[in-house]
N, C-alpha and C positions, 0 to 999 in steps of 0.2 A: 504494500500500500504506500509506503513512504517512497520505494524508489519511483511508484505512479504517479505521485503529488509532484515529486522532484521534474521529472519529465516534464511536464506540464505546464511547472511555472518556469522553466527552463524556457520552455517551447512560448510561451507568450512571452518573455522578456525576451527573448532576440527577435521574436517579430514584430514588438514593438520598435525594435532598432532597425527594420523594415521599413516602416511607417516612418519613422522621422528621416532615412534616405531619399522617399520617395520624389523630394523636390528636382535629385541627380539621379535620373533614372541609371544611365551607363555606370556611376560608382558604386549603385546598391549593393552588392553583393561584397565590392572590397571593403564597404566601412565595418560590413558585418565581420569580415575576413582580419581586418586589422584589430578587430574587438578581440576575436576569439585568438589572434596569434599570439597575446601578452601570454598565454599560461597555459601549458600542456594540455591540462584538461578540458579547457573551454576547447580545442582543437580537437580534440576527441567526443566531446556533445556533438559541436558542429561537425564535424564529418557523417555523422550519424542522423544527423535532424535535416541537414540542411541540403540543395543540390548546388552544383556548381551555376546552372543557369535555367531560367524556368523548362519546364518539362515542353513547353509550346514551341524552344527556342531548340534543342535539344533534335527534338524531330515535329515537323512540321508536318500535320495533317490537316484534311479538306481540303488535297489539290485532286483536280480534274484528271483521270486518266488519260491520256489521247485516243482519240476516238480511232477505230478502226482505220477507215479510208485515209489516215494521215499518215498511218507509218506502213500501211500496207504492202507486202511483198518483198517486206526488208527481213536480215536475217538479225539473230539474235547474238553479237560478236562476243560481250562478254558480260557477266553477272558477277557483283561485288555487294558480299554484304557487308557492312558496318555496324555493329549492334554497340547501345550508349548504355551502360552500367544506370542501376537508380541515383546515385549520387551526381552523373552527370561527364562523366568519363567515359572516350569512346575505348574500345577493347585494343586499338588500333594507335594508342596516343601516350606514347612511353611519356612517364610521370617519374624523373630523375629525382626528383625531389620530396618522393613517397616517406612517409614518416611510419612510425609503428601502427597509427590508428589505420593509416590506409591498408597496411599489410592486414591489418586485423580485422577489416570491413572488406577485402576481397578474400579473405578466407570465408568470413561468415557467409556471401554471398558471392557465387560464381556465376560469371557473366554467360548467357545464352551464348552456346558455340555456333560459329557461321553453317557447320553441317545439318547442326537441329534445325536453324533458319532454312537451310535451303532444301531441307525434307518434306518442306509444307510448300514449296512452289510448284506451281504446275505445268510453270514451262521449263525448258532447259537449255543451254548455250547449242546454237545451233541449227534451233530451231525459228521456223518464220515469228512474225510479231504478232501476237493473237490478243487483241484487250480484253476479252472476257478472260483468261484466261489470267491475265495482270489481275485485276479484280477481282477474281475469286480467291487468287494467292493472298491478296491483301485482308479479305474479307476474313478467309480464313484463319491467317493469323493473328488480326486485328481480334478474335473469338477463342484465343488460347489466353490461357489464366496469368500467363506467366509473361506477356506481355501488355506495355501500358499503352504504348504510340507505335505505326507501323507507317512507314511512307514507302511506295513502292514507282520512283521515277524514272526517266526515259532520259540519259546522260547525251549530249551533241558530243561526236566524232568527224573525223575529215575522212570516213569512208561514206557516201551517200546510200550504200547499199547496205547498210548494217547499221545498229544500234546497240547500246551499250545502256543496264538496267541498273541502276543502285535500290537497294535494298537495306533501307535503314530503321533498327526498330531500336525504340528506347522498352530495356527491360522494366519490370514491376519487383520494386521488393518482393520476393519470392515467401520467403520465412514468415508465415503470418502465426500469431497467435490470437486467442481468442476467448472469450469468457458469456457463458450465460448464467441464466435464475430465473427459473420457474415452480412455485408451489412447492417451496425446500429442495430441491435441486439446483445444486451447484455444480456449473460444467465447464470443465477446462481443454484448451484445443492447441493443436501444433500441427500446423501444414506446410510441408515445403512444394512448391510448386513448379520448383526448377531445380531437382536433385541433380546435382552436376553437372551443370548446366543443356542437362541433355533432356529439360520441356517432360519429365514423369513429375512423377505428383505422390506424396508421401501423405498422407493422413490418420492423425493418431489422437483421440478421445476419450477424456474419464467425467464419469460424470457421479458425485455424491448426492446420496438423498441424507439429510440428517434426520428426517424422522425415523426413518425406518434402518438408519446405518447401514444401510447397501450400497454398491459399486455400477457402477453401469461403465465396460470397458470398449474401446470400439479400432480397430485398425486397418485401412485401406492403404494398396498400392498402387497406383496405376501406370504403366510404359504407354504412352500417348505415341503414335504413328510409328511401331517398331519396322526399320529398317524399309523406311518413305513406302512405306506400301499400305498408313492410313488407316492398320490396324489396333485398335486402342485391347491391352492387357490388363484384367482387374483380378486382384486379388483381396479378399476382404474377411474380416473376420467380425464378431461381437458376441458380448455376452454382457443381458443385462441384472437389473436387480433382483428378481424373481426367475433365477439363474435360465430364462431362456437363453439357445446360442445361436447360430447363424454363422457359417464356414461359405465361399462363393469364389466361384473361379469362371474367368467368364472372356471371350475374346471378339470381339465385334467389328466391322467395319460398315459402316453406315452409308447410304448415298447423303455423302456431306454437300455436295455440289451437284446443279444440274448439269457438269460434265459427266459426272462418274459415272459407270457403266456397272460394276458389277459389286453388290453388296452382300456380308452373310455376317451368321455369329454363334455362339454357343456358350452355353451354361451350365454349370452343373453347382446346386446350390442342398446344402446341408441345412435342415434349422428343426431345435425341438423346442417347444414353447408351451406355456398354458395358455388355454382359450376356453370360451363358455359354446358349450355344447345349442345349437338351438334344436328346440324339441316341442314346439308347439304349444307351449307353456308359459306361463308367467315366469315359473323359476327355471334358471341356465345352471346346472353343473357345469363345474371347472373340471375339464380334462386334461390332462399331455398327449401330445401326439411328436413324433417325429417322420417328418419327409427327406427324402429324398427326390431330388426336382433335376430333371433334362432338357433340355432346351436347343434345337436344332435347327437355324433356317438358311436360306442363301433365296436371289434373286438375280435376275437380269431387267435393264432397262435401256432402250434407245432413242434416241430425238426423234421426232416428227414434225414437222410444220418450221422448219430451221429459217428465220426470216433476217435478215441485215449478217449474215452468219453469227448468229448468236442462239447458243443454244438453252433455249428455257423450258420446252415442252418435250416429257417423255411418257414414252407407254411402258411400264414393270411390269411382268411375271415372277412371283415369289411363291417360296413354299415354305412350312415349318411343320415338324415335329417336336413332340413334349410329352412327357412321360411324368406322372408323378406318383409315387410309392410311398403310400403312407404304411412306417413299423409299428409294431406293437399299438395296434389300431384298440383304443378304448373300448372297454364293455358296455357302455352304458351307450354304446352307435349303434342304435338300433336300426333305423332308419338307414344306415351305411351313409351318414354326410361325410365320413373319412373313408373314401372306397379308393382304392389305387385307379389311374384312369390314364387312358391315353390319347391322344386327340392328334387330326391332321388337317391340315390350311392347305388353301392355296388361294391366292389373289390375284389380279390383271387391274392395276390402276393405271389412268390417265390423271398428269400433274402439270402444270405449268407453272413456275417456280421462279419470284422475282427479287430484286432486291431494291430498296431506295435508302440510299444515304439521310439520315436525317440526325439533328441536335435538339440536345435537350428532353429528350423522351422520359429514361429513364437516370442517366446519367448526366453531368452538369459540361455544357460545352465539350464533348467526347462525341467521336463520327460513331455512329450505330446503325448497324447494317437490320433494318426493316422489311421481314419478308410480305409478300403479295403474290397474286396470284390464284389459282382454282384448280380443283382435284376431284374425281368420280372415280369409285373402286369399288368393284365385286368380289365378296370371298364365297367359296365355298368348302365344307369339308365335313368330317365326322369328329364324333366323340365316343369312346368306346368304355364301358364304366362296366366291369363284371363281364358276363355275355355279353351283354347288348351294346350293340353301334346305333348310336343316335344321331341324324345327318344334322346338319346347320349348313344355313346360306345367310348373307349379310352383303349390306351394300353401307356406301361412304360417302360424304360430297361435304367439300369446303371450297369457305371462296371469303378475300380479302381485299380489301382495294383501298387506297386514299380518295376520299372525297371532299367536297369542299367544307362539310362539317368533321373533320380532320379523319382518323380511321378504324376502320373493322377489319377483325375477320369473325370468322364461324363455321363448325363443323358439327354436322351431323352424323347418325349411325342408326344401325337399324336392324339386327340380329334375330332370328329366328331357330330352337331347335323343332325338330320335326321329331317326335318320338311317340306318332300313332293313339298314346292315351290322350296327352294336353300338350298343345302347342303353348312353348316357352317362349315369350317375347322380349327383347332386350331393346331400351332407345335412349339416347347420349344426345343432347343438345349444349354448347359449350361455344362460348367467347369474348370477345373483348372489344373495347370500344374505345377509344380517349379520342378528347377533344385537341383542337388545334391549339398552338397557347394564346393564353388570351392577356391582356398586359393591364394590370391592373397600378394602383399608384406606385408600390413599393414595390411590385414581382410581377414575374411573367408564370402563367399559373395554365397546367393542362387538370379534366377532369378526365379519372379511371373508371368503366364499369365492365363489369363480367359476372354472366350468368352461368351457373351448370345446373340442370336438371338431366337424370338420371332415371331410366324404370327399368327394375329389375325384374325376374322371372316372380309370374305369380305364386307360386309355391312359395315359403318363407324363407329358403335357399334351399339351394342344391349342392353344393358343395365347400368345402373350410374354403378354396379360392376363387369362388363366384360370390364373395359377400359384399356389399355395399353399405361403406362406410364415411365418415365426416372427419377421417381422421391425415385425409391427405396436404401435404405442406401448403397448397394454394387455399386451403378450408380452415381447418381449426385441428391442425397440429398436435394441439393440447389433449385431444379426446385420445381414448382408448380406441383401438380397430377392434376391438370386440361389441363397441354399439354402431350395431348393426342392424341394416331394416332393407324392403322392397323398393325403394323410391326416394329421391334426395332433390333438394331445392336449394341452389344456393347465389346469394347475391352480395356482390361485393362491389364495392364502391372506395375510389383513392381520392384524395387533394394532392396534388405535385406542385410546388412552387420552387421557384430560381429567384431568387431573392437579387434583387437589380444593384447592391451595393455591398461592397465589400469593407473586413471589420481587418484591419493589420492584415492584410493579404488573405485571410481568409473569407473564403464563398457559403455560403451555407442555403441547404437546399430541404427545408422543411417539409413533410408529408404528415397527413391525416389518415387514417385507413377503417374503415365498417366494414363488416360483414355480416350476415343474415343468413340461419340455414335452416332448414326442416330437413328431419328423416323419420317416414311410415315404417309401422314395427305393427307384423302381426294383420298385415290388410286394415288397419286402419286410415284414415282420411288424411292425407298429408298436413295440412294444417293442424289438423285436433293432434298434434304429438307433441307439439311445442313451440315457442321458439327459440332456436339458439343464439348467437348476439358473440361478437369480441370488437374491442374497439380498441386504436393504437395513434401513436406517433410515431415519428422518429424523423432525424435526419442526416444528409450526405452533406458532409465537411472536404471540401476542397481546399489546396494551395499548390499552387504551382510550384512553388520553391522549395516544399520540404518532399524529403526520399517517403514519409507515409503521407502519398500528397492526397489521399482519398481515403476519408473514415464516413461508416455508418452506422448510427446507432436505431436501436428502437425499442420500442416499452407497449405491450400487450397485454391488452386486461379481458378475461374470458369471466363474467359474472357470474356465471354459474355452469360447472361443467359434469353430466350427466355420467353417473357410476360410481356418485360420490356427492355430489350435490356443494360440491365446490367451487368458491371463485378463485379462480389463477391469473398469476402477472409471473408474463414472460419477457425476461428482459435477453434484445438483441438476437432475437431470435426468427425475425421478420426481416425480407427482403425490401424494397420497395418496388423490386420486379417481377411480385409473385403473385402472374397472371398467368391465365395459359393463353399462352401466342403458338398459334399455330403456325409449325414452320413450313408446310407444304413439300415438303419432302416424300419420297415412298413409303408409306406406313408397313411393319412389320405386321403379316395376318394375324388375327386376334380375334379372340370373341368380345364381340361388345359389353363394356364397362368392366369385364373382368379382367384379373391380373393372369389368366394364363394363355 
């Protein structure tokens, strides 16, 4: 606690020595520099708080790509990256006069390697000049964690037939840690998100409850694009208080881009837990179950309608298989909700898949790649539970667009099983909306809404992983995945504001956030269940000049949460970007609203 106060009045007393440079823009940062040179240690805050020059100055973002027909038919002679450390040092810029903090702040954090950078582009030396293809390299890496700024420009040579690309990204402090509190849980975090500088992802989680003196442990790995071939490697473990665990190994590669052609993945997931049995009853028994979970799919996809040569429209074929084996199945499953089951997919979607650069959305003056576009996909497939194979068909359709009342998207679903006694209906309505910003006296202010309504199969469930629940991170987090019901409502609304004036270099970007949910239990009437309610703040703290030059906090208050009849405050535990934005990409087959 004391070395976070010390931080802090550290941190506002040199940025008040900020503020009173501001009259000599060009000297700012040396009077700071002359301050902190009198005494070892002030050299050693500052190299740690502070950057050498603002993060905008470092690598410049929101220039225009060159448009196709300008560089046309020229080859690509040579690719140079440059990557700028968080403190403001390019990787490339020997620093004779390195002292022990510097040596101690490039151990701590190791700069993104030129290989890792150029494992994420999608063109290559030698090849013609393709700007989608620029753009999507940008897009893409401008959407990895581990970076903050990404400029991808077109350099002038004295060859007319050739072009020459620089490639300059300013890294992100990697090493984050983290703190929440919710309902006596205390939770501690460490993620490194540029382990060696080779773009894997380290994540490691304890979380205490003091009422009940238990542990909640949790550790992820992940190798993000092993060997440029776009393949992300997850390795994961956890075990919480009420000693359920969870082991996951899992290897995927996605249609990240409407270039990519070919996507698959696989899972194989461990986890034994207590859960309440439903049983037509008012009263749930607690049981253990352990599963064992498989997971198999792969796809192809190719353009169609290719217009200005730019590819954004393709048609996918996909399959998947999934396997799940529940052991030492409970006595008291009568009914067989724990029956081992096996199920097979296929799908043929049409997507057209866009992107628009825009500021301000979600994050504060930062380029944000905004997907658009429309999607219609048919699955069909079985489900195979004991004997019986029970067929299912399902269809899909999304669609998003800017408009002049700023923008949406939205996705539908529509699932059916066919199993001869009672046809099982599944339907998913879900989206998002925000306004343009609107400029009020003090802030530029956008409004957030998103809806999801949910219907599950008439029967009270069918199995532990076709339940629907209120317990997913865009809902109410806070709830148990054991209240559970047929039918879900939920409605969520944000305030976003960019506050027009800056305090010592610091921006602050305050948010408001409601939500509203109902869940039917037991074929009751959606409304007559309840309603549930959480309401939050929080806000995004910008500054260009310090190395943690983006903080956010926020404070969640859930007034009463069902299984317990509790009010909870969760502190920092809320995104401001936790809407579902639909990316329009090929969706992996699945049965509608459920998790398998």
């Amino acid at each position: 606690m004391k070395t976070t106060i010390f931080f802090i009045v550290t941190l506002l007393f040199s940025s008040s020595l900020l503020l009173r440079a501001q009259e000599k823009k060009d000297s700012l940062y040396y009077k700071i520099e002359e301050f902190s040179d009198k005494r070892k240690f002030t050299k050693f805050v500052h190299r740690f708080i502070f950057r050498r020059e603002a993060d905008s100055v470092s690598v410049e973002s929101w220039e225009k790509i060159p448009a196709q027909e300008m560089l046309d038919g020229k080859t690509i002679r040579n690719i140079t990256v440059q990557t700028v450390d968080p403190f403001g040092y390019s990787k490339n810029e020997e620093r004779k006069d390195a002292k022990w903090y510097d040596r101690v702040a490039d151990r701590i954090h190791i700069d993104s390697k030129p290989s890792t950078i150029k494992n994420y582009l999608l063109f290559q030396k030698g090849e013609l000049y393709n700007a989608q293809k620029i753009y999507e390299s940008e897009r893409i890496l401008r959407s990895m964690p581990f970076i903050n700024r990404v400029n991808i420009s077109i350099e002038e040579n004295d060859d007319a037939e050739t072009v020459d690309i620089l490639v300059k990204v300013l890294d992100s402090w990697s090493l984050k840690p983290s703190m929440s509190y919710s309902n006596g849980e205390t939770g501690f975090g460490l993620t490194e998100q540029n382990l060696l500088g080779l773009g894997h992802e380290i994540d490691l989680g304890y979380t205490y409850n003091s009422r009940d003196k238990q542990n909640h442990l949790y550790g992820k790995y992940t190798a993000y694009n092993l060997y440029r071939s776009f393949i992300n490697a997850n390795i994961s473990g956890e075990k919480d208080f009420f000693d359920n665990e969870r082991i996951s190994l899992s290897a995927t590669r996605d249609f990240f881009s409407p270039l990519t052609r070919w996507a698959g993945g696989f899972q194989f997931e461990y986890f034994k837990r207590r859960v309440l049995l439903p049983n037509f009853t008012e009263v749930f028994p607690e049981v253990q179950i352990k599963v064992y979970r498989q997971d198999l799919w792969g796809g192809y996809q190719f353009p169609v309608f290719i217009s200005d040569g730019k590819i954004s429209r393709n048609i996918a074929i996909l399959g998947r298989i999934q396997n799940y084996q529940y052991k030492d199945r409970p006595e008291q499953d009568q009914l067989g909700f724990f029956r081992t089951s096996n199920s097979f997919l296929a799908s043929a979607m049409y997507n057209e898949r866009k992107f628009s650069v825009q500021k301000n959305i979600f994050q504060y003056d930062l380029p944000e790649d905004i997907p658009y576009g429309k999607s219609f996909g048919f699955t069909a497939g079985a489900l195979n539970r004991g004997n019986k194979s029970i067929p299912y068909a399902g269809i899909s359709a999304s669609l998003g667009s800017f408009i002049n009342w700023g923008y949406f998207n939205v996705k539908t679903e529509f699932g059916r099983f066919f199993n001869g006694e009672t046809q099982r209906d599944a339907f998913r309505l879900e989206g998002t909306y925000f306004t343009p910003l609107q400029n009020w006296k003090f802030a530029q202010v956008r409004h957030f809404f998103s809806p999801t309504w949910a219907i599950g199969t008439p029967r009270y469930h069918y199995s532990y992983h076709d339940r629907i629940n209120l317990s997913s991170p865009f809902e109410f987090p806070a709830y148990s995945g054991d209240y559970i019901g047929t039918e879900k409502l939920v409605l969520r609304y944000q305030l976003q504001m960019f506050i027009n004036k800056t305090w010592k270099n610091f921006h602050f970007s305050p948010y408001a956030a409601a939500a509203f949910g109902w869940l039917s239990q037991n074929g009751n009437s959606l409304f007559k269940s309840g309603t549930h309610s959480k309401f939050g703040i929080g806000v995004l703290i910008n500054n260009p000049y310090l190395v943690f030059n983006r903080i956010q906090v926020s404070l969640m208050y859930y007034p009463k949460v069902p299984m317990g009849n509790d009010s909870v405050f969760e502190f920092n535990g809320y995104r401001n970007d936790n809407f579902p934005m639909q990316s329009f990409a090929t969706d992996v087959p699945h049965f509608v609203n459920f998790g398998n």
